[in-house]
C-alpha positions as CSV (number, residue, x, y, z in Angstrom):
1,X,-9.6,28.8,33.8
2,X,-9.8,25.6,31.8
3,X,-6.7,24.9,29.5
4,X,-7.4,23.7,26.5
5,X,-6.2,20.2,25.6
6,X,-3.2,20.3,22.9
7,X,-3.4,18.3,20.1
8,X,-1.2,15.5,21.2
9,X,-2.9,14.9,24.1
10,X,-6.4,15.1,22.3
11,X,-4.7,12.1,20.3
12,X,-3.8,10.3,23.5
13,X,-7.1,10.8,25.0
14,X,-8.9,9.1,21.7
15,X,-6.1,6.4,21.3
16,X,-7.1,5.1,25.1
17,X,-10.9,4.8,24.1
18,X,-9.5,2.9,20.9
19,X,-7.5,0.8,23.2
20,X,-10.6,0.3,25.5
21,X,-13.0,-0.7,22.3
22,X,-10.0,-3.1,21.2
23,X,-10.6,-5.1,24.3
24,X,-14.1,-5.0,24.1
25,X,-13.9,-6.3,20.8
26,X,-11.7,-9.5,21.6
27,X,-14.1,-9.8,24.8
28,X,-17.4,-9.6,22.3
29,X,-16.1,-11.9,19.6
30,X,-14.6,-14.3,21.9
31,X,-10.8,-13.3,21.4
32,X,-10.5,-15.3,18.2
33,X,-7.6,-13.0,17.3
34,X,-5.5,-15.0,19.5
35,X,-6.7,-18.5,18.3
36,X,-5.2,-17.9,14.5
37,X,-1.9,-16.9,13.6
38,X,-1.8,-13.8,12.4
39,X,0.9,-12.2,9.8
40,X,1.0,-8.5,9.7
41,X,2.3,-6.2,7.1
42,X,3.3,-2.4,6.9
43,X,5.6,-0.1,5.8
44,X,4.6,3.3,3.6
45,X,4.5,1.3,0.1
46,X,3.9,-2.5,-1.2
47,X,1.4,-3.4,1.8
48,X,-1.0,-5.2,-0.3
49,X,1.1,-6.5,-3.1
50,X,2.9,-8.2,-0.3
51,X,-0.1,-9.3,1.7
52,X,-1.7,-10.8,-1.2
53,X,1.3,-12.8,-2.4
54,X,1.7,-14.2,1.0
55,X,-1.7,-15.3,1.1
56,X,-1.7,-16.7,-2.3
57,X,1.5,-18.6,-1.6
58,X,0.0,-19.7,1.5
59,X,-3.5,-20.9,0.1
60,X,-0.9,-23.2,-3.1
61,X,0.3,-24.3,-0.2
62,X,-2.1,-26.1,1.3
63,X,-3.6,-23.5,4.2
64,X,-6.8,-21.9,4.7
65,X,-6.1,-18.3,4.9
66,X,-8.3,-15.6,5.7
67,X,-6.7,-11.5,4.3
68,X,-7.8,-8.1,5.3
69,X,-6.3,-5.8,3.1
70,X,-6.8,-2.2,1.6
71,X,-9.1,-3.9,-1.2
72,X,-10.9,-5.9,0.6
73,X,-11.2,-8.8,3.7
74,X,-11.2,-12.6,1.9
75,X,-12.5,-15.5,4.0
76,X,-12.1,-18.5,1.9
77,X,-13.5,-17.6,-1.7
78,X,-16.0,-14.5,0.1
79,X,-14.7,-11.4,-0.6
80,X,-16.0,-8.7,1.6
81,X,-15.6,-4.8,0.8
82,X,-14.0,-3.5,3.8
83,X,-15.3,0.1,3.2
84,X,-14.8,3.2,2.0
85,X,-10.9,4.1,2.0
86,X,-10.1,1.4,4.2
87,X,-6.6,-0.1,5.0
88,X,-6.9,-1.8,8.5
89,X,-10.5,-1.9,9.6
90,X,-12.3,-0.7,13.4
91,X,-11.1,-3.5,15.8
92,X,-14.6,-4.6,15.8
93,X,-14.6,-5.0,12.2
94,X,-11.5,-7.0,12.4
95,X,-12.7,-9.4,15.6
96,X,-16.1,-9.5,13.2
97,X,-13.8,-10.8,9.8
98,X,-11.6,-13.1,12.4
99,X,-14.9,-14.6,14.1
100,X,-15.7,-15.6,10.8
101,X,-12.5,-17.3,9.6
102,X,-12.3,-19.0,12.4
103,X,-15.5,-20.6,11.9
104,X,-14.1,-21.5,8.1
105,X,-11.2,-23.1,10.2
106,X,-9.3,-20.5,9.2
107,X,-5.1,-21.3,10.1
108,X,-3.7,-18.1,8.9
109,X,-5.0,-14.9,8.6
110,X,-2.6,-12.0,6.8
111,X,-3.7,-8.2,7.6
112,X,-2.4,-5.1,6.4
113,X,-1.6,-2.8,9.0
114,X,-1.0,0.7,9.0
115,X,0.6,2.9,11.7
116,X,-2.1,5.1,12.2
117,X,-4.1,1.3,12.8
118,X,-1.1,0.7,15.5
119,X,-1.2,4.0,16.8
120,X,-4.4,3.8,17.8
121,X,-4.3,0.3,19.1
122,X,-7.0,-1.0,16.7
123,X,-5.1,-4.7,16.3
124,X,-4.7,-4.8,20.3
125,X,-4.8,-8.3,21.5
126,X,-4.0,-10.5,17.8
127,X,-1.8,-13.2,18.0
128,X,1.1,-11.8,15.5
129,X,3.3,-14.8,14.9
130,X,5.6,-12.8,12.0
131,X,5.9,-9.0,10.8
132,X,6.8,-8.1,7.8
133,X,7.6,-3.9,7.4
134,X,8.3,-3.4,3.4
135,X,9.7,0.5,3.8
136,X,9.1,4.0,5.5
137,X,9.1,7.0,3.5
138,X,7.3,10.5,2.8
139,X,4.1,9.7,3.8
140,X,1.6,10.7,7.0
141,X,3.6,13.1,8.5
142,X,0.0,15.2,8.5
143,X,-0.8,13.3,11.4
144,X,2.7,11.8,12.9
145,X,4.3,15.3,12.5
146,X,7.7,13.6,12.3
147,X,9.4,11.0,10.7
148,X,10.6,9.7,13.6
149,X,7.1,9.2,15.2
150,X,6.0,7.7,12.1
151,X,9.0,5.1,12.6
152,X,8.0,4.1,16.3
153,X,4.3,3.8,15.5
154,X,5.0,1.2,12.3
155,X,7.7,-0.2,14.9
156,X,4.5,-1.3,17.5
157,X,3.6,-4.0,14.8
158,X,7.6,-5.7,15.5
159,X,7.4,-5.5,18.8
160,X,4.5,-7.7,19.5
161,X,5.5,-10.2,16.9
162,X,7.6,-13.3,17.6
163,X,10.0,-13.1,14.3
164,X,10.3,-9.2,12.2
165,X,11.2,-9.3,8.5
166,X,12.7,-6.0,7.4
167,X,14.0,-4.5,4.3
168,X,17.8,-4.2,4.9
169,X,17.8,-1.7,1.7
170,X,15.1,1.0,3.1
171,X,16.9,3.8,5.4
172,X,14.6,2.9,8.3
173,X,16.3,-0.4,8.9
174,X,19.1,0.9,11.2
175,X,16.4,2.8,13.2
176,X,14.0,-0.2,13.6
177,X,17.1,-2.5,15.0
178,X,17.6,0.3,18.0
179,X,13.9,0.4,18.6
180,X,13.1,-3.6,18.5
181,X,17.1,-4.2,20.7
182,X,16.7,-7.4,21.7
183,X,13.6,-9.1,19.1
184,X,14.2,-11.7,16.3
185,X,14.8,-9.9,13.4
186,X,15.2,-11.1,10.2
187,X,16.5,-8.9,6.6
188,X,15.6,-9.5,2.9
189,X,17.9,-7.6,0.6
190,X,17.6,-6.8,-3.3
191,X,21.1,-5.7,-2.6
192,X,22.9,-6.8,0.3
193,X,24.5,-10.6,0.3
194,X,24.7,-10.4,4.1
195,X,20.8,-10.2,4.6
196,X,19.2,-13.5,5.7
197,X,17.0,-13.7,2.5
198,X,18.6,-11.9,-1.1
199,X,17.9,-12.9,-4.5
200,X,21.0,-15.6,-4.2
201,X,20.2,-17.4,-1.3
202,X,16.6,-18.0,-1.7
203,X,17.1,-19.8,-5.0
204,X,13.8,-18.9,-6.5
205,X,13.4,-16.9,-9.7
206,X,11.1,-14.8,-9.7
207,X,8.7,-13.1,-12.9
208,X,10.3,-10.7,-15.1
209,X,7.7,-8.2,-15.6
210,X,7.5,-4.7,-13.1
211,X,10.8,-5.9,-11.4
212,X,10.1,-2.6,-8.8
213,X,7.7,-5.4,-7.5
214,X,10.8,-7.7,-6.6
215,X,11.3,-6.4,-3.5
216,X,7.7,-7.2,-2.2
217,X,8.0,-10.4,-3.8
218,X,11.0,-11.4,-1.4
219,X,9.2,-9.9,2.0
220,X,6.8,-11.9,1.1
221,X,8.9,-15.2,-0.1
222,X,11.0,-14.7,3.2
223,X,8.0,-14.8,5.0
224,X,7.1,-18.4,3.3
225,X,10.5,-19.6,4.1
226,X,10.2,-18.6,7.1
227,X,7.0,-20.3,7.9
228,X,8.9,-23.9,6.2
229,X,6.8,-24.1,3.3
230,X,8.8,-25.8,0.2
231,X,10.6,-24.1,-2.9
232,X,8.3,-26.3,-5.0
233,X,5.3,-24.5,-4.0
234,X,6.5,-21.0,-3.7
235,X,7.4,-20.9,-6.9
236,X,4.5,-22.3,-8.4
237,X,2.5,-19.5,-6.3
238,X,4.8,-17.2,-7.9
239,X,4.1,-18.1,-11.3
240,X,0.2,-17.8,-10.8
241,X,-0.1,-14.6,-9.0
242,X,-2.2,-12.2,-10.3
243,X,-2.2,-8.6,-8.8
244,X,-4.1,-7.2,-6.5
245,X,-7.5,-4.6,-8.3
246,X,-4.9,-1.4,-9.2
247,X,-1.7,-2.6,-8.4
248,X,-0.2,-2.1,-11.8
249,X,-3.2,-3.6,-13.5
250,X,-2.9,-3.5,-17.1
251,X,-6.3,-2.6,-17.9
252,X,-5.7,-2.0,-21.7
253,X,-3.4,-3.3,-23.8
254,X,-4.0,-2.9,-27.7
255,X,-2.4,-0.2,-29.7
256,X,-1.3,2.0,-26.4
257,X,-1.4,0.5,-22.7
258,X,-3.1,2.0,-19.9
259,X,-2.2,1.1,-16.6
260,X,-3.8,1.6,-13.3
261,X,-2.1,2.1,-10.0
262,X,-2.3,3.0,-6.3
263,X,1.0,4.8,-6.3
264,X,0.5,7.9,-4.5
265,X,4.2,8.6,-2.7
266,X,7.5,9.6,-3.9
267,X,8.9,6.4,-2.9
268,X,6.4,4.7,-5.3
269,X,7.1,6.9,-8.0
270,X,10.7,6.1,-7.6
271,X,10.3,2.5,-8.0
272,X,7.4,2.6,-10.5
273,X,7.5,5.1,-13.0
274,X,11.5,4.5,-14.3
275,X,10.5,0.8,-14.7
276,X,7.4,2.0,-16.9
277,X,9.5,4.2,-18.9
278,X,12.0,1.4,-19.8
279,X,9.3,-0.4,-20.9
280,X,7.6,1.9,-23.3
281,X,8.4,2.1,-26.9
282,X,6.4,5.5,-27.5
283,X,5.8,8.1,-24.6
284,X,5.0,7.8,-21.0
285,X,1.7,10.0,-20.4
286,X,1.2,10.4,-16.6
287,X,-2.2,11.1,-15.3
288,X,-2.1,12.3,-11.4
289,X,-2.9,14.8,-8.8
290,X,-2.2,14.3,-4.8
291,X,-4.9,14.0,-1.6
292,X,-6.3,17.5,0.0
293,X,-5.7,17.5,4.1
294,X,-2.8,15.1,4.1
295,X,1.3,15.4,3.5
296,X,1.6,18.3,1.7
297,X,5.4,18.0,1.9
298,X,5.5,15.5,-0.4
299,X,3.6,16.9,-3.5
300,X,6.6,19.0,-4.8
301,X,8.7,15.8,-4.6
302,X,6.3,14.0,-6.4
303,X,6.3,16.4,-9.2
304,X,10.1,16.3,-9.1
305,X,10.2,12.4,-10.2
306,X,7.1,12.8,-12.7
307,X,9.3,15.3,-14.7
308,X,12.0,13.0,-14.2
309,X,10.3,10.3,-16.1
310,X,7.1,11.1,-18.0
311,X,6.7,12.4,-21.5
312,X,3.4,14.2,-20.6
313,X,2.1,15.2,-17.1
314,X,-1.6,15.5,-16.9
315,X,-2.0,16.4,-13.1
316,X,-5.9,16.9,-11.9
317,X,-8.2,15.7,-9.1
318,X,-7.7,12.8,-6.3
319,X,-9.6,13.4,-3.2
320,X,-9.0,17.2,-2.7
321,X,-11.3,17.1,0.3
322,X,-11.3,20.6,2.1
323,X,-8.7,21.6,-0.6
324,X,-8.9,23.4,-4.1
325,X,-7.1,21.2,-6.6
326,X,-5.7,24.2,-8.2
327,X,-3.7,24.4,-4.9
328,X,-2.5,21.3,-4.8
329,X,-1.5,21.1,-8.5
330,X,0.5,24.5,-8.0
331,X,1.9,22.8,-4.9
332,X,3.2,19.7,-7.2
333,X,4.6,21.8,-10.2
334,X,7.1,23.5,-7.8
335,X,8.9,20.5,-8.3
336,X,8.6,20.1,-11.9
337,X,11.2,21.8,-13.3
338,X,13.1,22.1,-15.8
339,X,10.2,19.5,-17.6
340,X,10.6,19.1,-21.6
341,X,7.6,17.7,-21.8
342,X,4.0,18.6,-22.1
343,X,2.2,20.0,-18.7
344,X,-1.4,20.0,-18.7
345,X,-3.7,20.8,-15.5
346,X,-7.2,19.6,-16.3
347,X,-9.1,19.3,-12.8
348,X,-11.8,17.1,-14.1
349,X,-10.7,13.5,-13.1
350,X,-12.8,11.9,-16.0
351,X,-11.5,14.9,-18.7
352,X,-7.9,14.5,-17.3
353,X,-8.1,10.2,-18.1
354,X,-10.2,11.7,-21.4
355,X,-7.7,13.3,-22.5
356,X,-4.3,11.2,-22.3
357,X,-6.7,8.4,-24.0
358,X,-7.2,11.0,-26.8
359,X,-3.3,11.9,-27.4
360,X,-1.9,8.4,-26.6
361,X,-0.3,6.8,-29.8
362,X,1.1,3.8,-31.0
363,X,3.8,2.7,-28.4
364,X,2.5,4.7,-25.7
365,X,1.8,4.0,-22.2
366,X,-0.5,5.8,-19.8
367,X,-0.6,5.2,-16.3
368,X,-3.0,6.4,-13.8
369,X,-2.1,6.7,-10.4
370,X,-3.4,7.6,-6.8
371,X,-7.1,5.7,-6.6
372,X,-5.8,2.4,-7.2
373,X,-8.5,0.2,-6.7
374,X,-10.8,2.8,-4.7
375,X,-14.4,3.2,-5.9
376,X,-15.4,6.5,-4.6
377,X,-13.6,10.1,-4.4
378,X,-13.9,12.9,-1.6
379,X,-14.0,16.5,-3.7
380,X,-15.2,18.3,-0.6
381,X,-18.8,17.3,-0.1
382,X,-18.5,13.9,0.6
383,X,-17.2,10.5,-0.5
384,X,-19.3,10.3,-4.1
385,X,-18.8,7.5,-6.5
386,X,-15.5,6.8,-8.4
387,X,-13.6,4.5,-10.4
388,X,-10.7,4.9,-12.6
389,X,-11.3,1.3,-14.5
390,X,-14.5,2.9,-15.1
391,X,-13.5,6.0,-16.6
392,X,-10.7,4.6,-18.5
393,X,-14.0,2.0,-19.8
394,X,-16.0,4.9,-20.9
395,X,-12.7,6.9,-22.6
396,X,-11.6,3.6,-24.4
397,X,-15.0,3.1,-26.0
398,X,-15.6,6.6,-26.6
């Protein structure tokens, strides 16, 4: 009798051929991972704000960078879509991108990393000279099971770097200093004078607007400092940053402002949706749902912070997949209690952004989370297309 395989070691099994198809790739592209220094980022929130402020800082600078992020890969002024719901590409992909840069003499390249990328060994065999984690919070447990596993898998990207930059203010920093004993490690703080890089010590001011951005803003300035580049020109990168396609992109701004972003944890609603309040004169009109197949343990606490912040809650469809997104909604209003505000449920992504553009007033803010950037949605048949700036387009000249 033939047992069958448990899930776990099903996983193992398909890590080992992504292991073997990581050193295939460095063999096929010539192993140019190892000929550019590489800065990785992770961490559950702020991966590609961080990425692409250290890339931008890097390019004033002076360096030729090359960035594989969650919105795209950029080799000199080429951007590439990197596909379909894509954070950290196939290692193939990745050797392909790096083959490339390093034929645009390429000195730096910064990729976002996520741990189910390092779990499955998909950036095996790059030359990681500094990594940056941001945070871990309430996020893939669906396929780590525990927070704990979802710790040492984001901890894989420290260990094979030379210098680790952590945030000494997320609860994970205690747990990453067991696991990486004996590694450089380095600590940026928003709060803590004893970290190596706080506000105070860097001497660098930085903007004043969406200041739950400050803390990606120092990973990645410690990061710069790290790497010797001057004051001078970190700040100047500073001042000209632009954000990343749906990283709180103000994509209207007349009477009402609508605003697009990825956020799609609790740990982003935390740090976005207060700041937005505080900022808006009129009502803050929220327009969200949560992804089918994935964490459901976080969609009550995400309903739990809504409430706690928005004047209207408009929850509906983001890539319900296998799901009915009447399920997940119910699922998110458990923790919406309490709320004095208006509730609405329209499943219709396109009605839902419809609508808050119809009730926003003078004053008022809307903000869209959970696509971000993404140009297609999975309703259960498929990826088919989808954009929220387009959909905000259509509602704004309707």
């Amino acid at each position: 009798m033939v047992r069958r395989s448990s899930p776990q070691v099903v996983r193992q099994l398909k890590n080992m051929i992504h292991a073997v198809q990581a050193e295939l790739a460095n063999f096929m592209y010539g192993a140019s991972g190892k000929k550019i220094t590489t800065i990785g980022v992770t961490g559950t929130d702020g991966k590609t704000t961080t990425a692409s402020l250290i890339f931008h800082i890097l390019k004033v600078a002076g360096a030729n960078p090359t960035m594989i992020t969650t919105v795209a890969a950029q080799i000199g002024d080429k951007v590439y879509d990197t596909g379909l719901h894509t954070t950290t590409p196939s290692a193939f992909t990745i050797q392909k991108y790096i083959r490339r840069a390093a034929a645009s003499k390429c000195n730096y390249l910064i990729l976002e990393v996520t741990s189910h990328a390092l779990d499955q060994n998909r950036v095996k065999g790059l030359n990681f000279k500094i990594g940056v984690l941001t945070n871990i919070t309430h996020e893939h447990l669906d396929y780590h099971g525990t927070y704990e596993n979802y710790v040492r898998a984001k901890s894989k990207l420290l260990a094979v770097s030379e210098t680790s930059i952590i945030n000494a203010d997320d609860s994970s920093c205690q747990k990453i200093r067991l696991l990486l004993s004996g590694h450089k490690i380095l600590t940026y703080s928003l709060k803590k004078s004893d970290a190596d890089f706080n506000l105070k010590s860097i001497g660098i001011k930085f903007p004043g607007d969406f200041e739950f951005n400050h803390a990606n803003f120092l990973a990645a300035v410690a990061v710069a400092k790290t790497l010797g580049i001057e004051d001078e020109k970190i700040e100047t990168a500073l001042a000209s940053f632009e954000f990343p396609k749906g990283r709180q992109e103000i994509v209207y701004d007349e009477d009402f402002r609508v605003i697009i972003d990825f956020a799609h944890t609790p740990n982003s609603f935390e740090k976005v949706l207060p700041e937005l309040k505080a900022a808006t004169k009129g009502r803050l009109i929220h327009v969200f749902g949560a992804a089918g197949d994935r964490d459901r343990a976080k969609r009550p606490l995400m309903g739990e912070i809504a409430a706690q912040n928005d004047d209207i809650i408009v929850l509906t469809a983001e890539d319900s997949r296998s799901e009915k997104i009447e399920h997940i909604n119910t699922q998110i209003k458990i923790g919406i209690k309490d709320f004095k505000g208006e509730l609405v449920e329209i499943p219709d992504r396109q009605k839902a952004i419809a609508y808050a553009v119809r009730v926003a007033k003078k004053g008022d803010t809307i903000v869209i989370t959970g696509k971000g950037h993404e140009e297609s949605m999975n309703l259960g048949r498929g990826e088919v297309p989808w954009s929220d700036h387009a959909a905000v387009e259509r509602e704004i000249k309707n």
